[in-house]
LONUMAR-168687 format. One record per atom (N, C-alpha, C): z, y, x. Coordinates in steps of 0.02 Angstrom, whole numbers, plus 50000, padded with zeros to 5 digits. Layout:
N
ZYX...
//
This chain:
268
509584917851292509834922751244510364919551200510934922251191511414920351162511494920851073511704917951051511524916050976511614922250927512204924850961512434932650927512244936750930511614937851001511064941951013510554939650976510254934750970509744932550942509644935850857510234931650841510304935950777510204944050761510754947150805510674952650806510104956650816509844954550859508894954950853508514953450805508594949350779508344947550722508304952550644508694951950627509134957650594508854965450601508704967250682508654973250697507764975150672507724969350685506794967950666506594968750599507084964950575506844965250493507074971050452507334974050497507734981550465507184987050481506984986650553506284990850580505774991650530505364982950516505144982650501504844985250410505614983050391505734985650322505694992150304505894995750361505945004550372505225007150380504755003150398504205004650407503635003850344503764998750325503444996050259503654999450200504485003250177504725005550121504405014350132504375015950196504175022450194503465024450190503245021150214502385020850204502125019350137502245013650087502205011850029502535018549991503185020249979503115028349944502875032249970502625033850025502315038650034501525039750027501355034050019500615032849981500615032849902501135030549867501135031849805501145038549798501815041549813501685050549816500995054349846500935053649907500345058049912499755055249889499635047749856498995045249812498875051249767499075056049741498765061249701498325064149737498225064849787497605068249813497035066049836496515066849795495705062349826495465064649865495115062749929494695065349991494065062249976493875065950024492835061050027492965059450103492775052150097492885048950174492255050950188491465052150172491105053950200491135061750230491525066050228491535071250246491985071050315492405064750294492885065650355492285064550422491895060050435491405056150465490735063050474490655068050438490155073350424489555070050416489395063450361488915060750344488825061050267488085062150245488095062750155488455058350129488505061050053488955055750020488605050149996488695042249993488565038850007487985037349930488155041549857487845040649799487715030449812488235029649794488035020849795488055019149715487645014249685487375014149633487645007949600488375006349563488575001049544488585001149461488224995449427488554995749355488405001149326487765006349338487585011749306487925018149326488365017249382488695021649377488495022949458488385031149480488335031849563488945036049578489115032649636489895032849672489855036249741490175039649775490335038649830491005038849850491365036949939491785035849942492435040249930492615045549845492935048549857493565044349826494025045449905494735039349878495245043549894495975039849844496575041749847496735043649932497255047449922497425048049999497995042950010498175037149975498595031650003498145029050038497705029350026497385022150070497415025350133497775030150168497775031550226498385027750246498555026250212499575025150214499365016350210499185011850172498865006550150499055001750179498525003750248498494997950273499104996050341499465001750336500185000350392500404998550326500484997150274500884992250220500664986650244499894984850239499704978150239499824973750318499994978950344499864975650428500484975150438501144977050399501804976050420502024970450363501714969950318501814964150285501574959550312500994958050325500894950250384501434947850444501714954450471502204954450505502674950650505503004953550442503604953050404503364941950393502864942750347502454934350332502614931350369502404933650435502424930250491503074927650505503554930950510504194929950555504774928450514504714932750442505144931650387505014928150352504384925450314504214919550285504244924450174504154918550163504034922050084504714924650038505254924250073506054927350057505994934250058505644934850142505814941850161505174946150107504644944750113504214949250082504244950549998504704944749968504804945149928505534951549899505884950449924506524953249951506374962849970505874962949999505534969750034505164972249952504734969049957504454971849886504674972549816505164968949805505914969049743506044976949761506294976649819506574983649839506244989949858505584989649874505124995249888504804995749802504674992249770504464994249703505154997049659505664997049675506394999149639506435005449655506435007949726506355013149746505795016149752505205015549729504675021649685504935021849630505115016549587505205019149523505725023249524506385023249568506895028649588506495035449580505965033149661505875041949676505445044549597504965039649552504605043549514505075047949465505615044949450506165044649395506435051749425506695052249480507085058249520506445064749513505835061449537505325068449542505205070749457505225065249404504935068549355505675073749329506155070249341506795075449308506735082749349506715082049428506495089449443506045093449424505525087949403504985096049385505265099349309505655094749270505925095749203506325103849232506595106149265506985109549302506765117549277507075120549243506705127949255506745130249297506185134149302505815137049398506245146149407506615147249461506825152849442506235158649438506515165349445505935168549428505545170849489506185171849534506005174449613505505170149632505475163849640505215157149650504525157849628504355157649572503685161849533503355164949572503725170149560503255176149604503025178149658503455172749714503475173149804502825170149821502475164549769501825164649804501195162649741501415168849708500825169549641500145171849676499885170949724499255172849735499135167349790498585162149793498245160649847497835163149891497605159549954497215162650014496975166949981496615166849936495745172349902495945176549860496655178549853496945182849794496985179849737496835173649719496945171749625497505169749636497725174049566498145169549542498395164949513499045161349511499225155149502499885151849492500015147549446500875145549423501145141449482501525143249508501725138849577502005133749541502355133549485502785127249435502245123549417501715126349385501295122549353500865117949425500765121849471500485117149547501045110949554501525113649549502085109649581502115103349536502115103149482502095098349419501255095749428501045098749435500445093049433500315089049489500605092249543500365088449610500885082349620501595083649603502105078349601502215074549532501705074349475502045070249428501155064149389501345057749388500685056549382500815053849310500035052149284500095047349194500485040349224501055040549151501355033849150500775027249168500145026449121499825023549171499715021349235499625026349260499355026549341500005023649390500765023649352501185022849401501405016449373501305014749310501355005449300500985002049343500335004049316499535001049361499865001049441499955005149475500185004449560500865000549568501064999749524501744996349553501714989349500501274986849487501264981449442500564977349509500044978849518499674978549558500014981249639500434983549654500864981749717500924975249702501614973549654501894967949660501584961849666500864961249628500484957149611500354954749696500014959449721499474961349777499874956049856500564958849830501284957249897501244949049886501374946849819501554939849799500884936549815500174938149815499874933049818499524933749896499724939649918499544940250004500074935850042500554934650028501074929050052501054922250040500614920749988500554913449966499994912850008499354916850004498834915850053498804914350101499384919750142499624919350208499894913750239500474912450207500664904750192500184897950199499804899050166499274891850159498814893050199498694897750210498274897650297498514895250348499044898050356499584896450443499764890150421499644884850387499784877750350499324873350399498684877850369498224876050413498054877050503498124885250516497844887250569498554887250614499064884250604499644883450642499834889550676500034890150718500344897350753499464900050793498914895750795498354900250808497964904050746497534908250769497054910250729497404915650677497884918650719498224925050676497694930950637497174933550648496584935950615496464931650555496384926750547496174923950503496904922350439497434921750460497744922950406497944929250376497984933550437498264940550411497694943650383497124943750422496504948250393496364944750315496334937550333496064934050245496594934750202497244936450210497524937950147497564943750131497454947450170497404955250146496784958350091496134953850133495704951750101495794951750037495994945450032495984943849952496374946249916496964947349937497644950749885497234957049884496864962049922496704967949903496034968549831495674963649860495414962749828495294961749725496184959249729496174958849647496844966649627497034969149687497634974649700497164980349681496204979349716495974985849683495564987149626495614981049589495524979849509496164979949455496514978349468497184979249446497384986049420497564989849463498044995849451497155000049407496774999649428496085003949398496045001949306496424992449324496064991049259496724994549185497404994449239497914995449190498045003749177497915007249239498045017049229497495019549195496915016349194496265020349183495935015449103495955010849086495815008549024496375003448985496745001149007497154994248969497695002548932498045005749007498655009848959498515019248942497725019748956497465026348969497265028848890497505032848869497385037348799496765033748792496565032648715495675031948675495445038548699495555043848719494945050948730494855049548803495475046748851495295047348919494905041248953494805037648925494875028848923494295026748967494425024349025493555022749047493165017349009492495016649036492245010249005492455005349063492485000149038492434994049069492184993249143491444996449130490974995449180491234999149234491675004649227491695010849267492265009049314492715005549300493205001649317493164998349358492424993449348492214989249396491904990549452491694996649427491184999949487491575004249554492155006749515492545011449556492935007549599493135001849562493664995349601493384993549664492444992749651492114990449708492184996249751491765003249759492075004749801492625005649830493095007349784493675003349810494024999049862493554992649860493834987749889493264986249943492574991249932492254989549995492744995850057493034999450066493415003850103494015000050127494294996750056494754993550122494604989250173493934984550147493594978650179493684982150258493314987550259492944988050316493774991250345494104995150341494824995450365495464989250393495414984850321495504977950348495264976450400494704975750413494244972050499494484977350540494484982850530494394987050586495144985150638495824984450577496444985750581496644978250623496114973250633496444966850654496624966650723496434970850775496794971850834497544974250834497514977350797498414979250773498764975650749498634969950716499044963050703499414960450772498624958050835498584956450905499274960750931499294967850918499774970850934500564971750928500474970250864501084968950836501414963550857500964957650837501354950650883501534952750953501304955750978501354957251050501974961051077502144965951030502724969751031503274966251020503134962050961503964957350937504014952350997503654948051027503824944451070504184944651131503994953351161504034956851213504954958451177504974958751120505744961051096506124955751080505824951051063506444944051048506164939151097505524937151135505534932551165505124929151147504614924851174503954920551161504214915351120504854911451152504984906851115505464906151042505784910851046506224912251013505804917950935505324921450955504754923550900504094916850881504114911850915503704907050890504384900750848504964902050877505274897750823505394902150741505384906850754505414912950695505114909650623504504910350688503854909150620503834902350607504024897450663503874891550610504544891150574504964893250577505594892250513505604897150453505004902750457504814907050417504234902050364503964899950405503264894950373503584887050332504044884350359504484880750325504864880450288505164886950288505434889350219505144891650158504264893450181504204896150132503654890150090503604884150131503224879650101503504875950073504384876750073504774873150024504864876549954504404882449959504564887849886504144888949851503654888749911502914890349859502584884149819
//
């Protein structure tokens, strides 16, 4: 393969890849306004799990559907781009939510015409209802909640790359599960205490304010959902390597990564 191809491949990868990671990450921030019950998805009771005084079950944001193709294209990216690129990706995927939040909150500012109103003032069951006022609540979240996710992104990106990093230090170009799955691991791990501890008590009104405990409790479930998503998702790592090699070449995707891994052990 010739050097101008190589590149050019190269390039084409990290552009894919980036396209994949920037659209998935807003689009989990945006549709995160909507909570599901994963036990319903499954048609099993809700789980009433009992943390910190408080009983929980698994009802979660709907990013975490979006989540974990963030987390599995960032190992990717780890892998091949080293701690430039993920750094570089996440500068720019946290710039552009704060874009889109900035763009969505000025539209809903927007007066609603009147036609607009009235074309679908009644839902399925006949009630009625402010289509502006739906529209504003479903697209605009507490300043909280959108520091907390994009402060805990950033956090989450920077220390899943250092992890990542000091694993493959160790486990050399084997044992890809174990760096990608263990840093996801752990970066999620303080990613789903984070944004809970800053939207919901550090920057959340004194009337709305959780306790402490509630924080901790919700974080855990929380972070027991991604656990078990994390494991589930580690054949798709297997995959991914599998695809880039098949596109740049065995040898030429194993020099990637070790000049990705060398660069980034001169930074970290």
């Amino acid at each position: 393969m010739s050097k101008t191809l190589a590149t050019g491949k190269k390039q084409q990868l990290f552009l894919i890849l980036s396209g994949i990671f920037i659209t998935n990450a807003l689009l989990a921030e945006i549709m995160g306004v909507k909570i599901f019950s994963a036990e319903k998805i499954i048609g099993v009771a809700p789980a009433h799990i009992e943390i910190l005084g408080f009983n929980l079950d698994f009802n979660l944001t709907a990013g975490v559907i979006l989540w974990p193709v963030v987390f599995l294209t960032t190992d990717i990216i780890n892998e091949y781009f080293g701690r430039e690129g993920i750094k570089k990706i996440s500068l720019l995927t946290a710039g552009l939510i704060s874009y889109a939040f900035l763009i969505i909150y000025t539209i809903t500012l927007l007066p609603p015409a009147q036609f607009w109103l009235e074309i679908n003032a009644l839902d399925a069951l006949g009630n009625v209802f402010n289509i502006d006022l739906a529209f504003n609540k479903i697209f605009t979240q507490g300043l909280g909640i959108i520091v907390g996710s994009l402060v805990a992104f950033l956090i989450g990106q920077l220390l899943d790359v250092y992890i990542f990093q000091k694993l493959r230090q160790f486990t050399g170009p084997k044992l890809i599960w174990l760096r990608a799955t263990g840093s996801t691991l752990i970066s999620q791990l303080i990613d789903s205490f984070i944004v809970l501890f800053l939207a919901f008590y550090l920057l959340a009104p004194v009337e709305s304010q959780w306790p402490l405990a509630q924080v901790l409790a919700v974080g855990s479930v929380n972070y027991i959902f991604k656990f078990v998503i994390a494991i589930l998702s580690t054949p798709l790592i297997y995959l991914g390597h599998y695809g880039i090699e098949k596109y740049l070449g065995v040898e030429r995707a194993q020099k990637m990564a070790e000049e990705a891994t060398q660069n980034s052990r001169s930074t970290i």
